[in-house]
C-alpha positions as CSV (number, residue, x, y, z in Angstrom):
1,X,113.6,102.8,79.0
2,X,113.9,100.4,75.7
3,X,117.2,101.8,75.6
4,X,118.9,100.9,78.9
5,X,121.0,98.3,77.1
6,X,122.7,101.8,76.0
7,X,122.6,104.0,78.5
8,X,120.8,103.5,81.4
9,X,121.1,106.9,82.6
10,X,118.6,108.3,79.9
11,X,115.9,106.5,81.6
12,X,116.9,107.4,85.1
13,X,116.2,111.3,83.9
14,X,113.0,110.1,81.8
15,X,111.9,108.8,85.0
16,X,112.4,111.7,87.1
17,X,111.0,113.5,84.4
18,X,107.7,111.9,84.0
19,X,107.7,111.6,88.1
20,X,107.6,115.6,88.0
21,X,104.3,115.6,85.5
22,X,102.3,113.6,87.8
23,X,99.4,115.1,89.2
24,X,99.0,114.7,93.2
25,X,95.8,112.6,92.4
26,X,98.0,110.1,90.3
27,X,97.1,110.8,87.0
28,X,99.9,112.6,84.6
29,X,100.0,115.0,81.9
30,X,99.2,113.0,78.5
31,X,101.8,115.3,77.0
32,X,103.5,118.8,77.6
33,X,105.3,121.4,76.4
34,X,108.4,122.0,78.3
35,X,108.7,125.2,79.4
36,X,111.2,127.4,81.9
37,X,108.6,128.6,84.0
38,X,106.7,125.4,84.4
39,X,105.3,123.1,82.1
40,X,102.5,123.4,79.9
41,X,100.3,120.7,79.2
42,X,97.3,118.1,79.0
43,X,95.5,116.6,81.5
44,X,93.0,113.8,80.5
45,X,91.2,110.7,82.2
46,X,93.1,108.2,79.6
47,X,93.2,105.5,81.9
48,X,96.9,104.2,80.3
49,X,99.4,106.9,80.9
50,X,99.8,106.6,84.5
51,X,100.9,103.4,84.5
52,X,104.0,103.4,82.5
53,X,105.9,105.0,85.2
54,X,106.0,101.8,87.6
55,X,106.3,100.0,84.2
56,X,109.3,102.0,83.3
57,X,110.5,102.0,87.2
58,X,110.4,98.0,87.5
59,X,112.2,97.9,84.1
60,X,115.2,99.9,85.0
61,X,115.5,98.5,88.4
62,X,115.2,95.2,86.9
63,X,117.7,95.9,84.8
64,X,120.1,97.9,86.0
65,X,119.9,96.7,90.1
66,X,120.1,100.4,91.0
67,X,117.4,101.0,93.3
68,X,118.5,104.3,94.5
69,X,116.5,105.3,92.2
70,X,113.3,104.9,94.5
71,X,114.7,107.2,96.6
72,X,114.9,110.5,94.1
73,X,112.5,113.2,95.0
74,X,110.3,115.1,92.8
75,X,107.2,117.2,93.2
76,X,103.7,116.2,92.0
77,X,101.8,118.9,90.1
78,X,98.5,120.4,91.4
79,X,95.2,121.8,89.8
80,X,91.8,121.3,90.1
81,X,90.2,117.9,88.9
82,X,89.1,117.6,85.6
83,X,84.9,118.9,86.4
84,X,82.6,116.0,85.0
85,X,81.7,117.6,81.5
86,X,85.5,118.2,81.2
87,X,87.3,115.4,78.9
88,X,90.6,117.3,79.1
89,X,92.3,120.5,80.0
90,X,95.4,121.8,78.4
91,X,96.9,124.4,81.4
92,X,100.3,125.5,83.0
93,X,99.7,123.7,87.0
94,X,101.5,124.5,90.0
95,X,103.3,121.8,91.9
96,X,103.5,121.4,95.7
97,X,106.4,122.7,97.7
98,X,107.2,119.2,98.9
99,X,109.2,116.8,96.8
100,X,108.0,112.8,96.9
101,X,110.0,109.8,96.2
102,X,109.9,108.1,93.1
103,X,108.6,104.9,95.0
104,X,105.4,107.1,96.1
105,X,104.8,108.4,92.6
106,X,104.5,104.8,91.5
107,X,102.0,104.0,94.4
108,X,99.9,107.1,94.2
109,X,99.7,105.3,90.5
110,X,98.2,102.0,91.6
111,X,95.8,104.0,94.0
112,X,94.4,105.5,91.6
113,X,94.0,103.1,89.4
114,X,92.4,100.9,92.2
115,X,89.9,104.1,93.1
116,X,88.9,104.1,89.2
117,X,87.6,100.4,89.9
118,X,86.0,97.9,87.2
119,X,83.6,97.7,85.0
120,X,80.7,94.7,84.8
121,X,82.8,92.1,83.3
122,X,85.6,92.9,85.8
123,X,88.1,94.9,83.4
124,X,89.6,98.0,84.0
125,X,87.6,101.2,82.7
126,X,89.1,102.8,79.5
127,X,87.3,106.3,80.3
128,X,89.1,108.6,77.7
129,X,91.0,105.8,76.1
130,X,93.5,103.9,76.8
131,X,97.1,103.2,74.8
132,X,94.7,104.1,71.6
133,X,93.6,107.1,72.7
134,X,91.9,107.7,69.5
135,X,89.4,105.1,71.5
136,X,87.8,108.6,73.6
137,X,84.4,107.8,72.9
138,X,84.0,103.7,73.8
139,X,84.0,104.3,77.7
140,X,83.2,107.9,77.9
141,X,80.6,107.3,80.6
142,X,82.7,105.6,82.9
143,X,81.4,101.7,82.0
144,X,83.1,100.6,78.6
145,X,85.9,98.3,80.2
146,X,89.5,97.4,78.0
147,X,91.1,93.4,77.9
148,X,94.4,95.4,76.6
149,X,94.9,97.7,79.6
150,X,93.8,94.4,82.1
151,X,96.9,92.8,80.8
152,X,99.3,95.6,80.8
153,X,98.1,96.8,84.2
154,X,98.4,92.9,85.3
155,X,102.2,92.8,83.7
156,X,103.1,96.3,85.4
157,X,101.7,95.4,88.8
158,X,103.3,91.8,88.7
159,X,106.5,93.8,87.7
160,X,106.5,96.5,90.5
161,X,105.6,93.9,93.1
162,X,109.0,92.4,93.2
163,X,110.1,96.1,94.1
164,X,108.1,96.5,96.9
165,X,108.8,92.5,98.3
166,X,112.5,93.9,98.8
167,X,111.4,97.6,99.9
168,X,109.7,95.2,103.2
169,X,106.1,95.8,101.8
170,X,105.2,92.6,101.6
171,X,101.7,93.1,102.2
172,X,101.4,95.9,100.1
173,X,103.4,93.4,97.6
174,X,100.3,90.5,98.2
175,X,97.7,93.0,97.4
176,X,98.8,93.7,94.2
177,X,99.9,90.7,92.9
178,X,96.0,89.8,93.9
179,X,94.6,92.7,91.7
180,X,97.1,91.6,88.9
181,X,95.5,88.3,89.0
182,X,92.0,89.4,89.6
183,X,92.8,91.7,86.4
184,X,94.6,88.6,84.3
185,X,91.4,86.4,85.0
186,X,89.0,89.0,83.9
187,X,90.8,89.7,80.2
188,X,90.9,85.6,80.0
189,X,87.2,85.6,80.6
190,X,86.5,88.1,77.6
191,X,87.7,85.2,74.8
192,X,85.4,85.1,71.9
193,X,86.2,81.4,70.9
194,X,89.7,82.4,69.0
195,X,90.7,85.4,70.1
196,X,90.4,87.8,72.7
197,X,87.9,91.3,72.8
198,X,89.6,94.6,72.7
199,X,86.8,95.8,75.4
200,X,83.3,96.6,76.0
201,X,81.4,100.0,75.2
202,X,79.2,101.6,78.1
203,X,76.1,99.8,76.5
204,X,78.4,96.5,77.1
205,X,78.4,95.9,74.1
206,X,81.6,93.8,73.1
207,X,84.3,95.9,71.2
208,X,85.9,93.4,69.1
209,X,85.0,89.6,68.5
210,X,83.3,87.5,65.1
211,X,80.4,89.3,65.6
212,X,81.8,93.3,65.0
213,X,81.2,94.9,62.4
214,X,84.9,97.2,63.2
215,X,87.9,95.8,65.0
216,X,86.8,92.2,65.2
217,X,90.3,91.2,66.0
218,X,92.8,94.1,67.8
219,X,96.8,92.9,68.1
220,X,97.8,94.4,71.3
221,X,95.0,91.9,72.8
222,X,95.9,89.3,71.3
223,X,100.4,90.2,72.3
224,X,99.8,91.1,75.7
225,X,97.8,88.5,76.9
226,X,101.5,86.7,75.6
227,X,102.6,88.2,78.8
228,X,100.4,86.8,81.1
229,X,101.5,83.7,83.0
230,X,97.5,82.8,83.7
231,X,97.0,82.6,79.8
232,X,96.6,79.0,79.0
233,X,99.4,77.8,76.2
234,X,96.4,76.9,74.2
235,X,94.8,80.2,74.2
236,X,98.0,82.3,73.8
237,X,98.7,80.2,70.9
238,X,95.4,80.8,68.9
239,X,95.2,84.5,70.1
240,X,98.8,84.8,68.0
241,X,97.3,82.3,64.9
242,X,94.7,84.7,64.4
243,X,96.6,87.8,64.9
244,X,98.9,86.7,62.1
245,X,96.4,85.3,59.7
246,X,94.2,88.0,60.0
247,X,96.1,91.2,60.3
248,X,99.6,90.3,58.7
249,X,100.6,90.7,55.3
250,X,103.8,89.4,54.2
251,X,104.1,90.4,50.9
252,X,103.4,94.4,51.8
253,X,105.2,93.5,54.8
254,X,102.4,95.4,56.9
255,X,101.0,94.5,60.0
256,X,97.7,95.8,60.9
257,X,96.5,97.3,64.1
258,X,93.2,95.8,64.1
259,X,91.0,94.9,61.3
260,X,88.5,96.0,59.9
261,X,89.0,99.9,60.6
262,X,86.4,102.0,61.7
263,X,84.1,103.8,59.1
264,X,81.6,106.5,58.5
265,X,78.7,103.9,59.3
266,X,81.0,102.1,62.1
267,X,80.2,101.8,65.9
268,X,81.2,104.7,67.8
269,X,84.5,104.7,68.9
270,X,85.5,107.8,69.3
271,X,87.5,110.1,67.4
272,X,89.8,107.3,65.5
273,X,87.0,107.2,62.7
274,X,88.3,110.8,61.8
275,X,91.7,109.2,60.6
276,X,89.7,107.7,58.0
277,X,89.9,103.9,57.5
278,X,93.7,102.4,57.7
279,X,95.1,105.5,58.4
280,X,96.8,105.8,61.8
281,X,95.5,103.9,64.8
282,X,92.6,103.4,62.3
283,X,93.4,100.4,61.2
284,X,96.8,100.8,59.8
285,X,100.0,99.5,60.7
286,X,100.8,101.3,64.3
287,X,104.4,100.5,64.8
288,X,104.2,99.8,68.8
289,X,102.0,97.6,68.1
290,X,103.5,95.9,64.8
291,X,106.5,95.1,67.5
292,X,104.7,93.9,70.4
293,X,103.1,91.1,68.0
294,X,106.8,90.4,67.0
295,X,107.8,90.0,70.6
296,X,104.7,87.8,71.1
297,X,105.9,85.7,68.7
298,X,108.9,85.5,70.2
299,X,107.9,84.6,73.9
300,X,106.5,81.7,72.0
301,X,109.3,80.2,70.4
302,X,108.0,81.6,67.0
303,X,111.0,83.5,65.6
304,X,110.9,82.9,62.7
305,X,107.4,84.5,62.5
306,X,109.1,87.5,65.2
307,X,111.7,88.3,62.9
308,X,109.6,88.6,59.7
309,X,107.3,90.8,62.0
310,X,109.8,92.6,63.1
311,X,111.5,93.7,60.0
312,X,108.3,94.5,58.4
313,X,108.6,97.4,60.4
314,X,112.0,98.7,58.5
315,X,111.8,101.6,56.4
316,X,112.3,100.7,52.4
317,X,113.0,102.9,49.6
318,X,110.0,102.8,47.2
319,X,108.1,105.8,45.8
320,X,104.8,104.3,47.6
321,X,106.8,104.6,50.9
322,X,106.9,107.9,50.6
323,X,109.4,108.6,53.6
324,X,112.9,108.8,54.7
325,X,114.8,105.6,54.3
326,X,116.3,105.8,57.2
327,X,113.8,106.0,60.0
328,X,110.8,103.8,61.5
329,X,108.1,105.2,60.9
330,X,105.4,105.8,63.9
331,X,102.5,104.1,60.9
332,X,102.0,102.4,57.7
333,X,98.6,103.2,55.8
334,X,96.4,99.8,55.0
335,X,94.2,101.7,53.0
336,X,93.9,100.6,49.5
337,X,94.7,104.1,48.0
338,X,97.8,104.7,50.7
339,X,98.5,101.0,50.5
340,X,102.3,100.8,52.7
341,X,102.5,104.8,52.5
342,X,104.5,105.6,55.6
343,X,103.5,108.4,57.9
344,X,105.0,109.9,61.2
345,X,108.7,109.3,60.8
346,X,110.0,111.3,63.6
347,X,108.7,108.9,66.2
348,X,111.6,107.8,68.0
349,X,109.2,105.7,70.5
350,X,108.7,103.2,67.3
351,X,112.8,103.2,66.8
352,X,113.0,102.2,70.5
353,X,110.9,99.9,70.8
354,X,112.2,98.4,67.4
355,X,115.6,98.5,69.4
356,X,114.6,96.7,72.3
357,X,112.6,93.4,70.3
358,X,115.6,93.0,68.3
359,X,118.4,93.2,71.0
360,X,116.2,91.3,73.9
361,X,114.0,89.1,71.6
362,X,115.9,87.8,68.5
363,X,119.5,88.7,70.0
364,X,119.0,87.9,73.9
365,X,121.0,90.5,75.3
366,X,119.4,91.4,78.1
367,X,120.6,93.2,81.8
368,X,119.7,91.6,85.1
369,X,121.1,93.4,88.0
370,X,123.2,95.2,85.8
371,X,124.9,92.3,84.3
372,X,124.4,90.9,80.6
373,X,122.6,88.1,80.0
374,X,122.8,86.5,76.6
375,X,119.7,83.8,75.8
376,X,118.8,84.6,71.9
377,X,116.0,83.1,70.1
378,X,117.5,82.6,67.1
379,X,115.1,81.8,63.4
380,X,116.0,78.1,61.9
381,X,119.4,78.7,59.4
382,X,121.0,81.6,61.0
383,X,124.4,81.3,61.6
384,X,124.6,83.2,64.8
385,X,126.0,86.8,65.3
386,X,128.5,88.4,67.0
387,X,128.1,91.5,69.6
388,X,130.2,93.7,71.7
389,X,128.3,95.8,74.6
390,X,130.3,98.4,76.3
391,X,128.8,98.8,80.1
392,X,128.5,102.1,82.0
393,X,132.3,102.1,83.5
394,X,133.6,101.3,79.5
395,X,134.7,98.0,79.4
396,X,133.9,96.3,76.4
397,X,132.8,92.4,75.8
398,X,132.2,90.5,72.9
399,X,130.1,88.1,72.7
400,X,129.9,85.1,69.9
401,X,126.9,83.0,69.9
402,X,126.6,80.2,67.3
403,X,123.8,78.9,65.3
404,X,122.2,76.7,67.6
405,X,121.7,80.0,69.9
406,X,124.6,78.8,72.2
407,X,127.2,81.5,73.8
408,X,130.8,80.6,72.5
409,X,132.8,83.2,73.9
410,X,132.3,86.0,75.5
């Protein structure tokens, strides 16, 4: 999806893709193993996964104004629940002879996560984790609640509700934009005087906050509530102030995923501690992340602050790298013995994403209804840039913008 600027058609078939490893429930594979006779894969209650289908259907039809896509057909896959002692299953399902639109993958999506229901501060359950799925053990009995997965179901469902307005579900539409808002105001509530909580445990006990011992302050909380039109400019301003302060380092460059990690006398989280402090989603620098806080900073008119985020994710060719020179790397150790050792380098998710900040963010060349759009945010003493985009029928345009971030030709 981050590279629809590109080629929109390789989202179209990621979307179909990911439509036909969804389970009839709602719920999809957490990954799988292609195969000719039917894929192999995961199954899991990670309470995340689901819900980047709608997010990556509302992009492209955003973007590209081709809502045909709505109307492709796909199976869902079938296989019994996951029993209540089971965490996950890796299996080979069946799928059901019938094939489903694309528009009813994405609703069986928001009724299930509707059916999972809240926990007692009003925030989406994390069950077996959420984006950091290393995060199994915080909501493992069905109460520990996550602020990050509040705000990204609130963005997704705010997203896809525009879809269904002009599919004549209007009331279907209302509903959700009330649940996005009921899920926005929830993930406000849990601010700890500077910043917001990652989530509660299932004691409900606060995850995150001054008063942790482990992950006092997490980024994607603190980016995501960026994207929330109910977070006060006051709050989304502090929330980015103590992301930076506290989990940037310019001189590495390394951007931490939350700090401090978890350790061998750390609350229990769940099998992240086994990374070892900094390593990984431990801690470290976890490239999705390290880009969402760049994009934060740029929704906020900090680009200067976006860009030196954002190229902190760039490879560099030093021996304490340790990796190729030519590829993003998925993490960056914060460890003080791996101190900016790269790890993961075949992630292209991280090289997409990268993609996507710096074209839409810092550049401003964005698609709306399939046409390009050029509104940069642009760091004091740049000069401007120039461009040329080539569209899906292969005409070519160049664009010029200037250093005040104006469009002169093209």
């Amino acid at each position: 999806v981050n590279l629809i600027l590109i080629d929109p058609s390789l989202a179209r078939s990621r979307i179909l893709d990911c439509c036909a490893r969804q389970y009839v429930q709602g719920d999809v594979m957490h990954w799988w193993h292609p195969r000719a006779s039917g894929a192999r894969g995961i199954r899991t209650r990670c309470s995340d996964d689901y819900l980047w289908l709608p997010w990556a259907v509302a992009e492209y039809v955003e973007k590209t104004g081709n809502r045909a896509v709505l109307t492709e057909k796909t199976p869902f896959l079938q296989s019994e629940p996951l029993r209540r002692e089971e965490h996950s299953r890796y299996e080979q399902p069946g799928c059901t002879e019938e094939k489903y639109t694309v528009l009813e993958h994405c609703r069986r999506t928001f009724e299930l996560f509707e059916s999972r229901g809240a926990g007692a501060h009003g925030l989406p359950l994390m069950l077996d984790g959420d984006w950091n799925d290393g995060m199994d053990a915080v909501g493992r009995e069905g109460k520990g609640e996550s602020v990050w997965l509040a705000w990204f179901f609130s963005y997704t469902a705010r997203s896809f509700a525009g879809i269904l307005e002009k599919e004549g579900m209007e009331e279907e539409a209302k509903r959700l934009l009330e649940r996005a808002s009921a899920a926005a105001a929830a993930a406000d509530a849990a601010w700890n005087g500077e910043w917001y909580l990652r989530g509660y445990f299932d004691s409900g006990a606060p995850l995150g906050g001054r008063e942790s011992k482990n992950c006092k302050i997490d980024s994607i909380a603190q980016s995501w509530a960026a994207m929330c039109p109910e977070v006060s400019t006051g709050r989304r301003r502090a929330a980015l102030d103590a992301a930076i302060s506290r989990l940037f380092d310019p001189q590495a460059p390394l951007a931490r995923l939350f700090d401090p990690p978890f350790g061998v006398d750390g609350e229990r989280a769940g099998y992240i501690r086994s990374y070892g402090p900094g390593f990984r989603e431990n801690g470290g620098q976890y490239t999705h992340a390290a880009l969402w806080l760049a994009m934060a900073c740029f929704r906020e008119g900090r680009a200067e602050k976006g860009l030196e985020i954002l190229k902190s994710a760039l490879p560099r060719p030093t021996a304490a790298y340790g990796a190729e020179p030519f590829a993003i790397p998925a993490d960056v150790c914060s460890a003080p013995e791996r101190y900016g050792e790269a790890g993961w380098t075949g992630y292209t998710g991280s090289a997409g994403w990268f993609f996507r900040v710096a074209a839409e963010e810092l550049l401003g060349l964005r698609l709306s209804d399939g046409e390009l759009k050029v509104s940069p945010r642009l760091p004091d003493g740049w000069e401007g840039y120039e461009a040329v985009w080539t569209d899906a029928e292969g005409h070519r345009r160049r664009i010029r913008v200037d250093g005040s971030g104006q469009t002169v030709d093209g």
